[in-house]
C-alpha positions in Angstrom: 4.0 -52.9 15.5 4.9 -50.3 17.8 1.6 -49.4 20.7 0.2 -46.3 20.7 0.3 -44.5 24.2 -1.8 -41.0 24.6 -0.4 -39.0 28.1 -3.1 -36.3 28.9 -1.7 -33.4 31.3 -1.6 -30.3 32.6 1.8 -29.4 32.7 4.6 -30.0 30.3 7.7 -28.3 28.7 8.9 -25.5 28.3 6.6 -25.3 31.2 8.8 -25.7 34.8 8.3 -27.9 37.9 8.3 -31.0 39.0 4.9 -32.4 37.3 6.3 -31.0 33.5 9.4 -32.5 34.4 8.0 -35.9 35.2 5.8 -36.4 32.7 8.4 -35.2 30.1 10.8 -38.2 31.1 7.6 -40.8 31.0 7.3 -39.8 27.8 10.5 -40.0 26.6 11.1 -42.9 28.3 8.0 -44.8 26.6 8.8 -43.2 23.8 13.2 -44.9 23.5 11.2 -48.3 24.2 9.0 -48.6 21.1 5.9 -46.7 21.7 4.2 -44.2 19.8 3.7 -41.1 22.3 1.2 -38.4 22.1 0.8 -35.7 24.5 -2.7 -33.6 25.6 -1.6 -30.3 27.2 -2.9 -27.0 27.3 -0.9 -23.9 26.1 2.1 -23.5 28.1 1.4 -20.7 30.9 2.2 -22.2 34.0 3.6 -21.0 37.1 2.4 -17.4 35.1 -0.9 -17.5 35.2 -0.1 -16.4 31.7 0.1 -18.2 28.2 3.8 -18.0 27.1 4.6 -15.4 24.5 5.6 -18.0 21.4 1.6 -19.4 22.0 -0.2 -16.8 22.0 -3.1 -15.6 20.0 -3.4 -20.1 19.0 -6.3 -21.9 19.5 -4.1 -25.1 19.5 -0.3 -25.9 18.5 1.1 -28.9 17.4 4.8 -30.1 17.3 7.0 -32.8 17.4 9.5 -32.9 20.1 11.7 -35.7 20.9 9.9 -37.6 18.8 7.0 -37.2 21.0 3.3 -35.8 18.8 2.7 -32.5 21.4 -0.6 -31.3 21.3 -1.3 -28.1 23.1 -4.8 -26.8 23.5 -6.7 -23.7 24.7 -6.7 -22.9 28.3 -8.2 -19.8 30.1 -5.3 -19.7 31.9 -4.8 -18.1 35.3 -3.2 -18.6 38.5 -5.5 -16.2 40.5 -5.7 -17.4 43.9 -9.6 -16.8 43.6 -11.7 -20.1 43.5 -13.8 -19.3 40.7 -11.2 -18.2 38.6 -9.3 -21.4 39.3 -12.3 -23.3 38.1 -12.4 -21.4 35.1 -9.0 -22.4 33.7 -10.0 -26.4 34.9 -13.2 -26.3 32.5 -11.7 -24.4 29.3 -9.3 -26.5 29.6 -11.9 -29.8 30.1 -13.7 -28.4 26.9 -10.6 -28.4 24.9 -10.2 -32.1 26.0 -13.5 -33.5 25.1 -13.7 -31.1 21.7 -10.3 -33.0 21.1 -11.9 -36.6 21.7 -14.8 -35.8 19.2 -12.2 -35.3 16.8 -9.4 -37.3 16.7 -9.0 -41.3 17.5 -8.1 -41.9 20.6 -5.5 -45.3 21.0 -6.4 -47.9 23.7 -3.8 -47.2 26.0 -4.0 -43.6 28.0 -1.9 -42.1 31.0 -4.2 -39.4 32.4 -2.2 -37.3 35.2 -3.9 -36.0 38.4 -4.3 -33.5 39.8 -6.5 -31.4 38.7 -9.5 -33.7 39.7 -11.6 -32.0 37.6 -9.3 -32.9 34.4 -8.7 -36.1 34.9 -13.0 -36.7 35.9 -12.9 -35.3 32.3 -10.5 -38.0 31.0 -11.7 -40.9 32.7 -15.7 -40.2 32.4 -15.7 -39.3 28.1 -12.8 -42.2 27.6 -13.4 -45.0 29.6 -14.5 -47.9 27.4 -14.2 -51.8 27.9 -11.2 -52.4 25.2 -9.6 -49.1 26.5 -6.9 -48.9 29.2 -7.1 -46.1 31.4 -3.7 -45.4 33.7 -4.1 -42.4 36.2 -0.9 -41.0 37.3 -1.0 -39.6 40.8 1.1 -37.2 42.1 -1.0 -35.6 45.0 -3.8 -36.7 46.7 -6.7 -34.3 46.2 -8.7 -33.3 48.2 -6.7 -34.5 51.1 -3.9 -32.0 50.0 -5.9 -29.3 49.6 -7.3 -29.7 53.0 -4.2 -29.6 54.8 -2.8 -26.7 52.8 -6.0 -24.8 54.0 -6.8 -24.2 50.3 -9.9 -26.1 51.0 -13.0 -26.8 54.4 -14.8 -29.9 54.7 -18.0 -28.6 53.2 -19.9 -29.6 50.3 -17.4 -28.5 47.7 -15.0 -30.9 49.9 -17.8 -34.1 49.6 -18.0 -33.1 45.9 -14.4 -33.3 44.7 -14.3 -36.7 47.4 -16.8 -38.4 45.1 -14.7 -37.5 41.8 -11.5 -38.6 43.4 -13.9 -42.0 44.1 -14.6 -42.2 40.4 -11.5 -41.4 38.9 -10.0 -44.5 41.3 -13.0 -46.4 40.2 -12.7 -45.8 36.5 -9.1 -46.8 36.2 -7.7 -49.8 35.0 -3.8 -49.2 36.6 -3.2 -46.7 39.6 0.3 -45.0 39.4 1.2 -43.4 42.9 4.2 -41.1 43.3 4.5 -42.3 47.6 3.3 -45.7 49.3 1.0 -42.9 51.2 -0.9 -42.3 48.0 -1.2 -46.0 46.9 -2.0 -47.1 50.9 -5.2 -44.5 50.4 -6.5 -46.1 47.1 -6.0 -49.6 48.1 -7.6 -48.4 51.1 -10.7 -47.4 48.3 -10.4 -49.9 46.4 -8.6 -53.0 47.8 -8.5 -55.2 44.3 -7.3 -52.0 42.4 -4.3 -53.0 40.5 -1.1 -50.3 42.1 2.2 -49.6 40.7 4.7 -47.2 42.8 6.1 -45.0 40.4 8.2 -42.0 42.0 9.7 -39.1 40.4 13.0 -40.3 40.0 15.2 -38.2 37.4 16.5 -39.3 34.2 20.1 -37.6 34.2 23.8 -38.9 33.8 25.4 -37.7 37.2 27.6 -35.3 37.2 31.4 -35.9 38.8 31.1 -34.7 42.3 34.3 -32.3 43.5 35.8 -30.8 46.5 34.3 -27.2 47.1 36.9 -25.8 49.2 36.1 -23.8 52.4 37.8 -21.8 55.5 35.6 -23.7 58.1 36.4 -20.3 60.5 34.8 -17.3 58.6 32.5 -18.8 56.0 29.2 -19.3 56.2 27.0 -22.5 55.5 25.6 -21.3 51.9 21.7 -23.0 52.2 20.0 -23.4 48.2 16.6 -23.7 47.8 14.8 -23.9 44.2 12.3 -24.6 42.7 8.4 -23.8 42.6 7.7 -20.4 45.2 4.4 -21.4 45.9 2.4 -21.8 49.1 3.2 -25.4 49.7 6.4 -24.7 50.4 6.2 -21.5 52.3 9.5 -20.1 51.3 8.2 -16.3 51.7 7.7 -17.8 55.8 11.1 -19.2 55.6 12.9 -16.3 55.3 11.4 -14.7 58.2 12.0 -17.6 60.1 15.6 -18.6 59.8 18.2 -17.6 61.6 21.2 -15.8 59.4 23.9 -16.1 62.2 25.6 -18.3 60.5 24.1 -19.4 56.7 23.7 -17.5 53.8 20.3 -18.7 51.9 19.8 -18.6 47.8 17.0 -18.9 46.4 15.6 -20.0 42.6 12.8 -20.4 40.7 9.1 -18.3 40.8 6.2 -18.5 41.5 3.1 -17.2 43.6 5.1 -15.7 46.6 7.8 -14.8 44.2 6.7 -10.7 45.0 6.5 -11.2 48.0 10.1 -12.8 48.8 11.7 -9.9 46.6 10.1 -7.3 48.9 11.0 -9.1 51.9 14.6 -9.1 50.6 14.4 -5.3 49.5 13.4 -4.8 52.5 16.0 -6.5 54.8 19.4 -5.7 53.3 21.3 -7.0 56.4 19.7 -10.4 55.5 22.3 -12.5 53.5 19.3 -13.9 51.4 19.8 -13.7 47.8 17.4 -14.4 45.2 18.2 -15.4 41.9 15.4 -15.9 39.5 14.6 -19.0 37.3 17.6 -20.7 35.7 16.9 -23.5 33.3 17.0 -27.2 34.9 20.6 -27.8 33.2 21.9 -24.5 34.1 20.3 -25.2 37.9 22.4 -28.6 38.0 25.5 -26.6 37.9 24.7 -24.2 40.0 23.9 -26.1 42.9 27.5 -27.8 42.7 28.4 -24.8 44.4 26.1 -24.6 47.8 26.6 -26.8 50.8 22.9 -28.3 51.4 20.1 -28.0 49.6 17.0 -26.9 51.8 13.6 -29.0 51.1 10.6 -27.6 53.2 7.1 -27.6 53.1 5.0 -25.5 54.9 2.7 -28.1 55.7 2.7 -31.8 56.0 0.7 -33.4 52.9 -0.2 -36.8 53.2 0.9 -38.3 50.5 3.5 -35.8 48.9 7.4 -37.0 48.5 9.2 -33.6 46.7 10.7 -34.9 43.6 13.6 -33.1 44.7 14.8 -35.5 47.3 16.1 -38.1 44.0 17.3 -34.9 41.8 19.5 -33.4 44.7 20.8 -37.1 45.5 21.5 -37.8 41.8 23.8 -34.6 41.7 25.3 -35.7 45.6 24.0 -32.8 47.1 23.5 -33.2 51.3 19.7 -32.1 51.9 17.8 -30.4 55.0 14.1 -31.8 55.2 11.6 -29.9 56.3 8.1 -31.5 55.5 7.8 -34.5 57.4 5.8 -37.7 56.3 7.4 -40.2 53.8 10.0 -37.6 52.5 11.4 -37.4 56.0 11.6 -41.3 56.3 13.2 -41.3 52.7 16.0 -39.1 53.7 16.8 -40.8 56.7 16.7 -44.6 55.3 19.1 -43.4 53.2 21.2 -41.2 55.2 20.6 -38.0 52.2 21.3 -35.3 55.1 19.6 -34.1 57.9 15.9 -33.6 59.4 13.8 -30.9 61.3 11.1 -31.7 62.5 7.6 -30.2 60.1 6.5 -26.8 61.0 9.3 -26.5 63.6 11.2 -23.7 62.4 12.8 -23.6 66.5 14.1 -27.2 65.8 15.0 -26.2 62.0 17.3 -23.6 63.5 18.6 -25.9 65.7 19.6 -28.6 63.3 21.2 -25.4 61.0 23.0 -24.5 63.7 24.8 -27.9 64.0 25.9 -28.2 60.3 28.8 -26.9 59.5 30.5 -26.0 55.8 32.9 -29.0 56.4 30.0 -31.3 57.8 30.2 -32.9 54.4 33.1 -34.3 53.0 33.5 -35.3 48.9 33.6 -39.1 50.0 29.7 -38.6 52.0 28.8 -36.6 48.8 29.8 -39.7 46.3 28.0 -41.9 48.7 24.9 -39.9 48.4 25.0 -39.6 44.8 26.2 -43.6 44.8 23.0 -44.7 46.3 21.0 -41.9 43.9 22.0 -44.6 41.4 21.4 -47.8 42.8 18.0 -47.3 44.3 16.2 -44.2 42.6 17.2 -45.9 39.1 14.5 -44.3 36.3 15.3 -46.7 33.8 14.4 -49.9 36.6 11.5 -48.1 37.5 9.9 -47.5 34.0 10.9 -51.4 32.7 8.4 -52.4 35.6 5.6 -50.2 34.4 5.8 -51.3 30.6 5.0 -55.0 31.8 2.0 -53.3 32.9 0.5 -51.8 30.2 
């Protein structure tokens, strides 16, 4: 008989990023190895703020996709950088959970994702149950992050969401941490706490890397980034920071500062910065075939935050700049994915720009890259050794 799984989260397709992206392939994943997969999620509406047009005006919507039960539910959604509003959209969205659990039978085994604290508190406090097992997925470390990003002061608020990070810990059965950061702090918790490392590593056939052929004396070193244009990764700074001698830098996705890097770019002509909207993730595969390094920054160091990026890029071959520090950095120089500037540096990020070159990396480095993409960030390795854990 197959097992029942339930995956509660906040973000899922058609919903973009690296968290709908994630928990789409452990889904799917579970789901080609005999279990029966359900998925809690509100109404698609993120990065928007907004819920997306095909889901309006529903209370809940329910489909089957991949094989996978999806079960979306009411969300006051917003993405209003005022706290209250936040909060908001955390507890409709914590209602529609727990009006959800009256309902319908929950199965014994659960993947809760966090963050949000506050959703997975929800999760872990009406679900938790001695025949149950609970499995928290985490991708951040809240509060911590939140701290650094100067989203959040070490007030009573802080103490507060410390205590429901403590509990959510506490209450789980199986820790999954996206960085050894994030599994050193719960350990750190709670020593006996049973810990898996489960990164974000992507679940694509790699594509056949070619030759993109350059004249090393008048072209330019054409920088990508894309992704999520939020305030973690301080692309709107970026652009005012980096200097255009000799790159060009493209740009996709949206997202908070997505505005505010169109003006920018309106209003600096003579920049070679070029923006190009959201792409799907297929289409974006392609695409960045054609650049010469992918750029990876962060506007802060988080403790505990490896971009999902770094596996994607190196899957497809594609030579990275990182600009975030921590475990990321150490990641991309274990491994030899591209180059490093030191975190918040944007002197020294210049610097090491100013050393690459369009020719820096040949088709040879590129297969190497993409070589050890394959044999170390493996998806299907990663996921056998979390289903002998649950």
């Amino acid at each position: 008989m197959k097992k029942n799984v339930l995956i509660i989260t906040s973000y899922f397709p058609p919903e973009i990023g690296a968290a709908s992206n994630r928990i789409f392939h452990l889904a799917n994943g579970l789901q080609k190895n005999g279990f029966n997969i359900d998925v809690l999620t509100p109404l698609p509406n993120y990065p928007t703020g907004k819920i997306f047009n095909d889901y309006k005006g529903q209370f809940k919507h329910v489909s089957t996709e991949e094989h996978i039960t999806v079960n979306r539910l009411w969300i006051y959604a917003s993405n209003s950088k005022n706290k209250l509003l936040r909060l908001l959209a955390m507890l409709s969205y914590s209602f529609s959970l727990v009006w959800f659990f009256i309902w319908n039978k929950i199965p014994k085994t659960v993947i809760v994702q966090s963050p949000p604290l506050l959703v997975a508190f929800t999760c872990l406090f009406f679900l938790r149950n001695k025949k149950r097992k609970l499995i928290l997925n985490v991708s951040d470390l809240w509060p911590i992050a939140g701290l650094e990003l100067g989203a959040l002061k070490k007030n009573f608020s802080y103490k507060m969401l410390e205590k429901i990070e403590h509990f959510n810990y506490k209450k789980a059965n199986l820790i999954l941490g996206q960085s050894e950061e994030i599994l050193t702090h719960v350990t750190s918790l709670f020593p006996n706490k049973t810990a898996f490392l489960y990164r974000n590593f992507p679940d694509f056939n790699p594509p056949q890397i070619r030759q993109i052929t350059t004249n090393e004396n008048t072209e330019k070193l054409k920088i990508v980034y894309a992704g999520l244009l939020g305030i973690a990764q301080g692309i709107y700074k970026l652009c005012n920071e980096l200097d255009y001698s000799n790159i060009e830098l493209h740009i996709y996705g949206s997202g908070a500062e997505q505005a505010a890097i169109e003006e920018f770019i309106s209003n600096h002509p003579e920049l070679p910065i070029l923006y190009h909207g959201h792409v799907s993730r297929n289409e974006l595969h392609h695409v960045l075939m054609n650049y010469d390094i992918a750029i990876i920054p962060l506007l802060n160091r988080i403790y505990g935050s490896v971009p999902s990026k770094i596996f994607e890029y190196a899957r497809l071959g594609l030579p990275m700049l990182y600009f975030g520090g921590g475990e990321g950095e150490t990641i991309i120089k274990k491994n030899r994915l591209g180059s490093v500037a030191k975190a918040g540096d944007y002197g020294d990020l210049n610097t090491v720009i100013s050393k690459i070159k369009r020719h820096s990396f040949s088709q040879e480095q590129k297969i190497n890259i993409q070589k050890i993409a394959v044999s170390k960030f493996d998806f299907n390795r990663q996921l056998q050794g979390l289903i002998g854990l649950i």
